[in-house]
N, C-alpha and C positions, 0 to 999 in steps of 0.2 A: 503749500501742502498739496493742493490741486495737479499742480505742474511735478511734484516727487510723483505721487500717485500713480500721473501719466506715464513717469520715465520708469517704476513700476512694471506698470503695463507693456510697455512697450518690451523692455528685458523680458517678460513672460514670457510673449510672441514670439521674443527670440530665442528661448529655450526651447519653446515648444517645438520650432522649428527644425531645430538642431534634435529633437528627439524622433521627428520625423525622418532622420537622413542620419544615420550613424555615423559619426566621429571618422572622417578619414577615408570615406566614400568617392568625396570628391562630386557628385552629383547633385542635382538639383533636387526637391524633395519629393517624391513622385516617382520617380525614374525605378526601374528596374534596378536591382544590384549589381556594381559592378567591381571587377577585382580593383585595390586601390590602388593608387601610381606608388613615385617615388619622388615626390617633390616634396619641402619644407619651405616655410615660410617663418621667418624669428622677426624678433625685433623688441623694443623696448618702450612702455609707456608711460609720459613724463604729465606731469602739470606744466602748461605752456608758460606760466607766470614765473613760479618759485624753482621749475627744472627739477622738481623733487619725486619719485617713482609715484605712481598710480596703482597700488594693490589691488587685487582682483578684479579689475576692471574686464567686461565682454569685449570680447573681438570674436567676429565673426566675417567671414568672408561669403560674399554674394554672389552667386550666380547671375551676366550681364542678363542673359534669356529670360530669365525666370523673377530675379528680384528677389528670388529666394535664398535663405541661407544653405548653402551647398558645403560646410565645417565651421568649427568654431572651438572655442578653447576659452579660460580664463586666465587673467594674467597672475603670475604668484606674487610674495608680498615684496618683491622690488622691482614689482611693474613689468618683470619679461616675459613672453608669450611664446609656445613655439606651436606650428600645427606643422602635423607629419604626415607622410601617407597621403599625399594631393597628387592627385589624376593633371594632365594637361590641360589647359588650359588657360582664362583669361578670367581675373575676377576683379570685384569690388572692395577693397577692406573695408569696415565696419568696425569701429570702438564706440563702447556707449559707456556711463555708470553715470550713478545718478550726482547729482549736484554736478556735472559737466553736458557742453555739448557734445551733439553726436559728432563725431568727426570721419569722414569717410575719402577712400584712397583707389579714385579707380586705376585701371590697368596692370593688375599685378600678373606678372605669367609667368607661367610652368610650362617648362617645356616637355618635350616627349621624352628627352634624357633625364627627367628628374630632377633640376635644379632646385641647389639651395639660394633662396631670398633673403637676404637682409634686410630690413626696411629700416635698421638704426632705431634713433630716436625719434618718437611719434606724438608730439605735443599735443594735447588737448586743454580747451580752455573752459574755468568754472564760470558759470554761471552766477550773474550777482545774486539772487535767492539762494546760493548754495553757500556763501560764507561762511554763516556760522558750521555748517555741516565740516567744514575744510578742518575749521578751527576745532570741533570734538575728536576728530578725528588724532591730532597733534597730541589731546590728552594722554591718548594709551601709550607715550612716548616711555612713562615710569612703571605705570602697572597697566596689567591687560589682562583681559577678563574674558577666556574663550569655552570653548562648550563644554570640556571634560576639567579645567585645569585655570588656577590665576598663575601671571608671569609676572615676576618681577623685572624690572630689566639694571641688572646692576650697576651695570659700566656705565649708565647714568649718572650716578648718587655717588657725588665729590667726597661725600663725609665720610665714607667708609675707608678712603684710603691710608694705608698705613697700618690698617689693622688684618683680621684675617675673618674668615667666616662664619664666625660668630654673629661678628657685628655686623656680616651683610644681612643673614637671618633673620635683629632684633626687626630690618625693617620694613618683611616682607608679610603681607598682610593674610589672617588668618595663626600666624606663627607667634610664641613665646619662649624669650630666652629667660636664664636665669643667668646670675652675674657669673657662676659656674661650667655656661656654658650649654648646660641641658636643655632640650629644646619638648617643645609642646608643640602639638597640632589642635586644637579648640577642647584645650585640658588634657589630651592625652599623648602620653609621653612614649606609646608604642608605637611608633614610627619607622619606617623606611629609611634611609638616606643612600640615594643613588647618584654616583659623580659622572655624569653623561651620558646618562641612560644603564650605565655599570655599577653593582656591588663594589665597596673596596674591604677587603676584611678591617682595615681600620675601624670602620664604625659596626664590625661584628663584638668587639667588648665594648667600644664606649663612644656616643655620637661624639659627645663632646671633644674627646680626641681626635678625632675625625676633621674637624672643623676648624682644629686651633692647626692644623697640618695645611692649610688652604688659604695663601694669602689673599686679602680680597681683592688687588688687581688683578688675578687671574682668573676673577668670577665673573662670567660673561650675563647670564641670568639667573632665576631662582624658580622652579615649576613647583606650585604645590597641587597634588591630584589629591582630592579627598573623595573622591569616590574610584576607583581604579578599575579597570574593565578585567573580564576574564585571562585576557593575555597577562599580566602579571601574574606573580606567584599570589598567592593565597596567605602570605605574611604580611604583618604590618596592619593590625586592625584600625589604626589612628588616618592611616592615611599614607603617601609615600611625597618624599621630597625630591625632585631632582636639582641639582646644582649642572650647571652648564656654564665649563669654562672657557674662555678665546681660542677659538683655533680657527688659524688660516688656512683657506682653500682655494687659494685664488694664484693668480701665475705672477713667479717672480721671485726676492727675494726681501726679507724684512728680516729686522731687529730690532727689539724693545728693551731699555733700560730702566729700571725703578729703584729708586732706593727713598728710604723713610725714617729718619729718623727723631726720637721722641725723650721723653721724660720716665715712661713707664716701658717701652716698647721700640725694637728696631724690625726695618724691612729690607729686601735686598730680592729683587725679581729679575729674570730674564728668562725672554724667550723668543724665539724666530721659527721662521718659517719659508721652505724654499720649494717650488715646484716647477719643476718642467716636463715637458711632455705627456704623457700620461701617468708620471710617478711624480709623487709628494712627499713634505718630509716636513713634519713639526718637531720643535722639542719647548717645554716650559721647565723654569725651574726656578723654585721661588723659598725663601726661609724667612724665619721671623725669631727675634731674639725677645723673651719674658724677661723684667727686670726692675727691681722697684719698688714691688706691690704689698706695702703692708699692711697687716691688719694686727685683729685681736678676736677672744674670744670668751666670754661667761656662759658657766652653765650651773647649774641648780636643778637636782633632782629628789624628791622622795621615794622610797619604797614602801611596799604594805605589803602586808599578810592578809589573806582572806579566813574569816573563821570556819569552820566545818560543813556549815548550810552554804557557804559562799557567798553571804550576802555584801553585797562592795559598801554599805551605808553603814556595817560595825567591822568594817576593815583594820588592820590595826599598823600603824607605822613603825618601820624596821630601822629603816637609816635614811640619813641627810647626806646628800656628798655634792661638795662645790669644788667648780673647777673653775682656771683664770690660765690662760699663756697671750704669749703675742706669736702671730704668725706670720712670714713670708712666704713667695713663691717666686721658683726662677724654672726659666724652660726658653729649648729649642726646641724651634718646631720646620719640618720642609717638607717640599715635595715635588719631585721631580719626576716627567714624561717625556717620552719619545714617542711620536706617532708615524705610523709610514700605511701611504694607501696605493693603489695600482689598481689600474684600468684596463682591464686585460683588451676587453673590444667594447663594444657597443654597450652589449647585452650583461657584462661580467666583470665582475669588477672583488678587491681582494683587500683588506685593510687590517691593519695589526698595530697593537699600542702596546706598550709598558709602560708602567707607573710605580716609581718606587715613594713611599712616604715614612717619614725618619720623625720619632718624639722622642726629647729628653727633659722629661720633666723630674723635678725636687721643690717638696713641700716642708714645711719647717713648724714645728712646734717649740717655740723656746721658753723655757724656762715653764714648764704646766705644772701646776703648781693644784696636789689633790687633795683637799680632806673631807675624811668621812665621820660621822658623826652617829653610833646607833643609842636608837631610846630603850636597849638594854641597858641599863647601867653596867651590867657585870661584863660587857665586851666592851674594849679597850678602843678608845679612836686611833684614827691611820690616819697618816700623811705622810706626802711624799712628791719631791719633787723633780723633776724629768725633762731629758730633748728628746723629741721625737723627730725623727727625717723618715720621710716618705720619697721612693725611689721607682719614677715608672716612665721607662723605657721602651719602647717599641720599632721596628722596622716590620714596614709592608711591601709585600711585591703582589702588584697582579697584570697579568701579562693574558692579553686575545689576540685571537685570527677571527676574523669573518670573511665567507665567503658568500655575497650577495648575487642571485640571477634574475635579470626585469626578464621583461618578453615584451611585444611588439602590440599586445594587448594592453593600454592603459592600466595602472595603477596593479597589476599583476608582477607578483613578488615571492622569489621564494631567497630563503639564506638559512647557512648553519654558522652556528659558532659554537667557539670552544674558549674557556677562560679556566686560568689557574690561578690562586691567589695562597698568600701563605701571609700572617701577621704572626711576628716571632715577640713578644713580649714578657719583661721582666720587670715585677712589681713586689719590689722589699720593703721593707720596714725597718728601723733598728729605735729602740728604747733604751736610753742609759737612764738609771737611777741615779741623782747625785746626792739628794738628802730624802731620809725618811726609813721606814720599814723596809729593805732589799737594798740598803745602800750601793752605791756598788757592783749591784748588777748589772750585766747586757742582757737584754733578750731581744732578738732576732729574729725575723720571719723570712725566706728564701725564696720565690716563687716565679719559677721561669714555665712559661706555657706558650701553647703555639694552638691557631686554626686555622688547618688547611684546609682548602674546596677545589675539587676539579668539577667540573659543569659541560654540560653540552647541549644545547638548542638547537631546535627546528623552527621555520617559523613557516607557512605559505597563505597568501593572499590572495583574491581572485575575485574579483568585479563577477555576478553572476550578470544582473544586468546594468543598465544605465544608473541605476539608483538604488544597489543594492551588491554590497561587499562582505563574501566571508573572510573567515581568518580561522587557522586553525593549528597548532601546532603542538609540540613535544621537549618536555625535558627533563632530565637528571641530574641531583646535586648528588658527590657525593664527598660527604664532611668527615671531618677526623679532629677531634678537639684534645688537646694535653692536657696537664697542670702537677707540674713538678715540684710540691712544697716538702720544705724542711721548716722548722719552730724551732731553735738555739735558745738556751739560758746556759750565757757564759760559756760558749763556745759550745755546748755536748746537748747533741741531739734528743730531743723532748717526741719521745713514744706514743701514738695513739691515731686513728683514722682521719679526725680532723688535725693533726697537729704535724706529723709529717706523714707522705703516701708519695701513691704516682695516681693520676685519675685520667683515666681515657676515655673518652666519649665518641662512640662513631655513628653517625649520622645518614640514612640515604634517602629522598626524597623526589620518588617518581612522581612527573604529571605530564596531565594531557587537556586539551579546553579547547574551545570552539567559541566565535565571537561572530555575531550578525548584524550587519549597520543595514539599514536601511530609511533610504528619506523621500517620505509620503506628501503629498499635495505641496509639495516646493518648500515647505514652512517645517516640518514635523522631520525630527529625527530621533531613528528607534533603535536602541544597541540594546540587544541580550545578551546575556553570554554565561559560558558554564565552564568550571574549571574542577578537576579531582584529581587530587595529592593523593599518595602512599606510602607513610613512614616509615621506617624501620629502625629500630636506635640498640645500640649493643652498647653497655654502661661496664666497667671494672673499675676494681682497683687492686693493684702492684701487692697491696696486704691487705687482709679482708677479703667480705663475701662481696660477689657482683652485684648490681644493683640492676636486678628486673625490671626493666621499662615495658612492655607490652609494645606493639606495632599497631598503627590508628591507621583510619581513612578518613577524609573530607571532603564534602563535595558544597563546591563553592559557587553560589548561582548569584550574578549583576545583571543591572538594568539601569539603563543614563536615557531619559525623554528629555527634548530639547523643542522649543517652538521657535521660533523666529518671527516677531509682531511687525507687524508692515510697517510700521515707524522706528525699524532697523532696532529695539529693544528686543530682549532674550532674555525666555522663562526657560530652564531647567531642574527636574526630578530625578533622583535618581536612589536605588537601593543596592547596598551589597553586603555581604557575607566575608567576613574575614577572620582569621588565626591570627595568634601571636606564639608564637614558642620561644621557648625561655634562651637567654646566648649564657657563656661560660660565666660571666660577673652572678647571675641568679644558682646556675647549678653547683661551682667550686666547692668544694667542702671544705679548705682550706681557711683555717679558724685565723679571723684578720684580726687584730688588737691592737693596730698603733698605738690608740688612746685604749688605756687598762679596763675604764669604766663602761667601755662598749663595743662590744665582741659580733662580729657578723661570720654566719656560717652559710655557707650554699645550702640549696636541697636535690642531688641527682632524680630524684623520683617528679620531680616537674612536671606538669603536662599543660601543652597549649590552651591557650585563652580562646575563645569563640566569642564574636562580635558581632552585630548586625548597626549598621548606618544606614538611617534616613536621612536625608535632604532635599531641599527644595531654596533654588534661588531664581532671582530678577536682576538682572541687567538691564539698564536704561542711562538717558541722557536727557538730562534739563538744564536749559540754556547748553551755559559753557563747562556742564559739570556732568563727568561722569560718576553714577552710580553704582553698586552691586549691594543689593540686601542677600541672606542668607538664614534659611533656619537651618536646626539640624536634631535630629535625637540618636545618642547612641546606648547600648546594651551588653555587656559587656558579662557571658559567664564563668565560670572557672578564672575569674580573675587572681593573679598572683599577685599577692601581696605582703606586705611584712606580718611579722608573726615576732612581740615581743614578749621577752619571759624576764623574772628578775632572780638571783642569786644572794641576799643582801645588798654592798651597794654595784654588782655589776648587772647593766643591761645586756641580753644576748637576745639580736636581731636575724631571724632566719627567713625563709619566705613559704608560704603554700599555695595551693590551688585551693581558696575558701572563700572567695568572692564576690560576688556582683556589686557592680556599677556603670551607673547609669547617669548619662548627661544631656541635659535639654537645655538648647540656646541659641543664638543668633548671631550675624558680624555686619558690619555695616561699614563698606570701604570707598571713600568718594578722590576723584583725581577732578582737580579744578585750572584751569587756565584763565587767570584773572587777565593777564592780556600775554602779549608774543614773549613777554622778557619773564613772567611771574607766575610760578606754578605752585601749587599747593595740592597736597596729596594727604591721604590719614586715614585711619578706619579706629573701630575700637570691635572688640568680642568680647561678646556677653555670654555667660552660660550656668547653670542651676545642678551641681553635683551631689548625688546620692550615694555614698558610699557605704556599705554592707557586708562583712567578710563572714557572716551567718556560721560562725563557730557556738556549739554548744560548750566546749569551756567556758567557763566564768571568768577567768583569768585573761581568757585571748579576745571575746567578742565586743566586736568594734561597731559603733555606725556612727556618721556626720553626713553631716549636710551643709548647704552653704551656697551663695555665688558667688563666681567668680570672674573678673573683670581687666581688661587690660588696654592698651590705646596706644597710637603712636601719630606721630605729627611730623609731615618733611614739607620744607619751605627753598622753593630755588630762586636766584634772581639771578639774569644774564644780563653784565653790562657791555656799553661799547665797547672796543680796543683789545676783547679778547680776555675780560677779568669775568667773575662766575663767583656768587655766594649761593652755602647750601647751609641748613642746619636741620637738624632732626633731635627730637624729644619720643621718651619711649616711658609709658608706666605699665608695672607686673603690680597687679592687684595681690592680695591677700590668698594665698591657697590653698583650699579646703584637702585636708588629708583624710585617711581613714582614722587616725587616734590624733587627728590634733590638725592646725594651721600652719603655714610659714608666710611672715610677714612680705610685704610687699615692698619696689621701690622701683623710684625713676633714675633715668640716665638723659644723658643730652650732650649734644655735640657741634660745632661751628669748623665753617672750614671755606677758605678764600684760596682764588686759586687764578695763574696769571695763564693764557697760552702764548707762545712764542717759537718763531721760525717756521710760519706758514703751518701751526700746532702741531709741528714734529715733536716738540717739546712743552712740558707743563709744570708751573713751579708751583707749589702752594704751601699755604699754614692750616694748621688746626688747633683745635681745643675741647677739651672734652671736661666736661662737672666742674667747671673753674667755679663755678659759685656754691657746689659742695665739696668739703674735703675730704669727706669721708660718709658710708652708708651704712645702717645700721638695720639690720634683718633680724626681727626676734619671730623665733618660732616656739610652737608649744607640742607636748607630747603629755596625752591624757588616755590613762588606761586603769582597769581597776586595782593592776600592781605598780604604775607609775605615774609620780607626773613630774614632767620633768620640762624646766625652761631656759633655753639658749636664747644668746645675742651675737651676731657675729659681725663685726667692725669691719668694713670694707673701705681700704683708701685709692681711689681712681683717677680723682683729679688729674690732668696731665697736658701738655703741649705736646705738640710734632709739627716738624716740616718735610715735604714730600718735593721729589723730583723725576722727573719722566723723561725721557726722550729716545725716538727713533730712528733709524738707520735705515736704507733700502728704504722700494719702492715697491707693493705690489698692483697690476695691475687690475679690471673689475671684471675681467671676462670670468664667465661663472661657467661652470662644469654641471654634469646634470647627476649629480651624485646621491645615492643613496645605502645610507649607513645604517648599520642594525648593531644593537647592543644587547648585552647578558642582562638580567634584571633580577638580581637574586634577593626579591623583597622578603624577607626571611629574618628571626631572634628578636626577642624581647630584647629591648637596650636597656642598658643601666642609664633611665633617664630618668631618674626620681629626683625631683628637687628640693628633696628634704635634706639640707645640710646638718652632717652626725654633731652633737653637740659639741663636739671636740674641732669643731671647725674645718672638716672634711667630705667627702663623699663617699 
């Protein structure tokens, strides 16, 4: 500890140093200022043992005169260093970091014409008291834990392969899926999902869609930011997701083959990547075929009548209605990108993608089977029995330019972009009656919608001083939402605002924010920041009166504190202000009825949710394990939430702004290196839900409470010869709703895998739930007009074998690139994980 301390110290002196003599001077520290040369010095820093890079490691060059450091830089995270801007001369190199020795390189010169220096590869060797240090470091190989954000790293994690991203999600810590797909950020399901720093209007109606469109070999990492600085939008109170998928930027030319095939589920990936000269070129394209998956479904519900005082304890019961079917699902899902970037010179640089994403999903209710029962004796019972097919299709396009310009001044950045995005989606319904009350009938629901966004961003950067960077910039959405419904019984159109319409929804949303980093005594780093939106929303319909939305303002204030404890541990605080506004799935007014017994309608009169996030975590390392604890509280008003009413035996589920909730909890995520071959990784999140929708109806007002708990376990072993076992175990606790629960369950996976031909190529097996063959989800619904109880029968169980292999070579010369993306953190998702009793969403 003594000897860290020192090397500590010793990097102090060399910071301080380097703060004596600005960046690029080229001088000794003392000297007079003088204009800077044009020399560079690069090179690359390795561990002299394993030849493996040296992230952030100091380099600094020394003045022979002086001893002094006369520039200096740190190395990035694959150990390459460049210093620019050196006067002539003759100097000393200098690498230090701790748990290594110093290693030093005299005679480097710069001549009067400016020479660029290579210095290659630069080994430095660890010190024996640095070992375990070497070996914590290896931990962050799965998950990693930095000031603003945890990363997952997924092109790790064998198990995932074969499926899509979903399941990279179940296993990324802080997050919860549900077997549906929908995803949670620490219980809350208002969430972000950005795919490389980009919006895709896919996960504008439904993450979960989103997600099943993304196969998981294309997923490079997984960033979850739960506290989000001013530069984001002002959407997404829960937090914001980024997925970061493969892409090459390196010189040459590659190809990658995958294909997956399974019992429940097929895969089929390709993608390459070619670049020469200053122009590059990616494309990915990857599909997944749903197949297989059956299930079932029970439900049981009550109705009551409230007497005249409303009191819910001399309630009186209406009707009984039991429902039973079996269920399938079948679905394609892809998605495909072209990327192309350009280097105009130095200082400029130009990049442009497209990304189309294709769903064809069908869901299947056979044979549902209804009867209702009322404790009037003088009404007559129903029954009746039905196929129901659920039909939802989607294509997405979103297409960017960015024009990015550095300057000559470190970490100085300015760039505009421009993005277009369009998701065209079609989600029908069709109900045949074959026995019962309407024998014979079709009824039909029609529903083709679209949402379009055009956007345009500013961004600019600017190091004020040494230790202290603004940021500050501008942008505009501006949105245009459809929803083209028709409702058929028996071919002839059914009259009325929810039953067929056209609804237009237009959207624009100015902002502006300013962000201040600044980091105090080497240890402390301070980011404020401020952001304000400007709504404006124009609502119609086709028939009927328009729907008056008013125009809001928000002014959105963040704060992230970060300490750095001299024993390389990391405390973070941080608060922020967040909105949630409602996306097309909450506002639609199109009356959905797959299943008869329950009915969801939109609400256009919507208005955003306001949030406030606290947090406070700890980063550390003991022995060979890393740690992160976590607390958190959130606040949540004008929350949207269901609003259920009853009819005799039908439910009809709408939503309002009548809300507050509130959540208070914890996460605990450890990554362990039992030795070089054996890793073990997991977390669990804990949290304490107060849910409240403070309606003065008697009929509507809701409250629960509860906790809520989840966990997940991943285990790697690496053997000789090129073979690799992973498995991963996942449980979703029990979920406290506002009018009721939904039960909870685990999932698990095993997966062995061979490399071969110098790992161009990789074969493997998996298995998923082999020791359960089916899951059973019961949820409850408690209100003082209903109680109503589902079970929904999920069969998962399944094998797959996976295959890989690559084409081309690229090479490791790295580019000094920098990319800017759209961020359109923006709409409440339809992420409620309350499955309808009828066995849907």
């Amino acid at each position: 500890m003594k000897k860290y301390a020192l090397l500590l110290a010793l990097s102090g002196s060399a910071v301080t140093g380097l703060a004596q003599a600005p960046a690029g001077s080229g001088r000794p520290a003392g000297q007079m200022q003088a204009e800077p040369g044009n020399g560079r010095v690069t090179g690359t820093i390795l561990d002299a043992g394993t030849k493996q890079p040296v992230p952030y490691a100091t380099v600094v060059l020394l003045s022979p005169a002086t001893g002094k450091p006369a520039d200096g830089t740190s190395a990035d995270e694959n150990g390459k260093f460049s210093i620019p801007r050196l006067r002539a001369g003759t100097y000393t190199l200098q690498v230090s970091f701790i748990g290594y020795k110093n290693f030093e390189k005299p005679g480097v010169v710069i001549t009067e014409a400016g020479n660029v220096l290579n210095l290659g590869s630069i080994g430095i060797e660890s010190t024996a008291q640095a070992l375990k240090e070497v070996v914590v470091e290896g931990q962050r190989a799965l998950i990693e834990e930095k000031v603003d954000r945890t990363v997952y790293n997924a092109e790790k994690d064998e198990t995932t392969r074969g499926g899509d991203a979903t399941d990279v999600l179940r296993r990324v810590p802080l997050l919860s899926v549900d077997l549906d797909g929908n995803v949670s950020l620490r219980g809350s399901s208002n969430i972000r999902v950005l795919i490389n720093n980009r919006p895709s209007t896919i996960s504008a109606s439904s993450i979960a869609d989103a997600l099943k469109q993304i196969p998981a070999d294309q997923i490079k990492s997984v960033e979850v930011i739960t506290s989000p600085s001013a530069k984001y939008d002002a959407e997404g109170s829960g937090g914001i997701i980024n997925i970061v998928t493969k892409q090459n930027n390196l010189r040459g030319f590659t190809l990658d083959t995958r294909i997956s095939a399974g019992s429940r589920s097929s895969n089929l990936g390709l993608s390459a990547a070619y670049r020469t000269g200053k122009m590059g070129f990616s494309f990915n394209a990857g599909g997944r075929g749903q197949y297989n998956t059956p299930g079932r479904f029970d439900n049981e519900q009550l109705s009551y009548e409230l007497p005249a005082n409303n009191d819910p304890a001399n309630r009186t019961a209406v009707s009984r209605s039991v429902q039973q079917a079996d269920t399938r699902q079948s679905g394609v899902f892809a998605r495909y990108s072209l990327g192309w970037d350009y280097d105009i010179n130095k200082y400029n640089f130009l990049a442009a993608s497209v990304q189309v994403g294709q769903r064809d999903g069908t869901s299947y209710q056979d044979d549902l089977r209804s009867t209702t029962t009322f404790f009037d004796a003088a009404r007559t019972p129903t029954t009746s029995l039905r196929d129901v097919k659920v039909l939802d299709n989607s294509i997405t396009l979103d297409a960017s330019l960015s024009y990015t310009r550095t300057f000559e001044k470190p970490r100085q950045e300015f760039s505009v972009l421009g993005q277009y995005s369009r998701n065209v989606r079609t989600n029908n319904f069709t109900n045949a009656i074959r026995e019962g009350q309407g024998a014979g009938d079709f009824l039909r629901n029609i529903n083709d919608s679209y949402n379009e966004e055009y956007t345009l961003q500013a961004d600019y950067i600017t190091p004020i001083k040494e230790n202290q960077v603004l940021e500050f910039g501008a942008k505009d959405i501006i949105r245009r939402v459809n929803s083209d419904y028709t409702t058929l019984e028996n071919g002839v159109p059914q009259a009325g605002r929810g039953l067929s319409n056209v609804f237009t929804y237009d959207q624009n949303v100015a902002a502006a924010y300013a962000a201040y980093t600044a980091t105090l005594l080497k240890n402390y780093t301070f980011k404020p920041g401020v952001r304000y939106e400007y709504t404006t929303i124009n609502a119609n319909f086709a028939k009927g009166e328009e729907a008056s939305i008013p125009s809001y303002s928000v002014l959105v204030p963040s704060l992230n504190l970060s300490r750095k404890l001299a024993n390389g541990n990391l405390v973070k605080a941080a608060y922020n202000r967040r909105i949630q506004r409602p996306s097309l799935q909450f506002l639609n007014p199109n009356r959905q009825a797959s299943n008869p017994l329950l009915v969801t309608v939109g609400n256009p009169q919507l208005k955003p949710e306001k949030t406030n996030n606290y947090e406070l975590a700890y980063n550390t390392f003991i022995k060979q394990t890393s740690l992160n604890f976590s607390v958190f509280a959130r606040n949540t008003t004008g929350s949207i939430q269901s609003v259920r009413s009853t009819n005799l035996d039908t439910v009809k589920t709408t939503y309002a702004n009548i809300g507050t909730e509130n959540a208070y909890g914890g996460s605990l995520s450890a990554n362990v290196n039992i030795n070089k071959k054996f890793t073990l990784s997991g977390g669990t999140d804990v949290y304490y839900a107060v849910l409240d929708n403070n309606s003065p109806n008697p009929e509507l007002a809701a409250r629960n409470t509860g906790v809520v708990a989840s966990g997940r376990l991943i285990a790697s072993y690496t053997f000789d010869s090129g073979w690799g076992f992973q498995s991963f175990a996942f449980y979703r606790g029990r979920q406290v709703q506002l009018q009721g629960t939904q039960g909870g369950f685990g999932i698990y996976s095993l997966s062995l895998k061979k490399d071969f031909a110098e790992k161009r190529g990789s074969f493997g097996i998996g298995a998923d739930n082999f020791f359960t063959p089916e899951f059973k989800i019961r949820s409850r619904i408690e209100s003082p007009v209903l109680d109503q109880n589902s079970v929904n029968v999920l069969r998962r169980a399944g094998i797959r074998v996976n295959l890989s292999y690559r084409i081309g070579k690229l090479t490791t010369e790295q580019r000094p690139r920098r990319r800017r993306a759209i961020s359109n953190d923006d709409l409440k998702e339809g992420g409620s994980s309350t499955p309808d009793a009828g066995g849907q969403q």
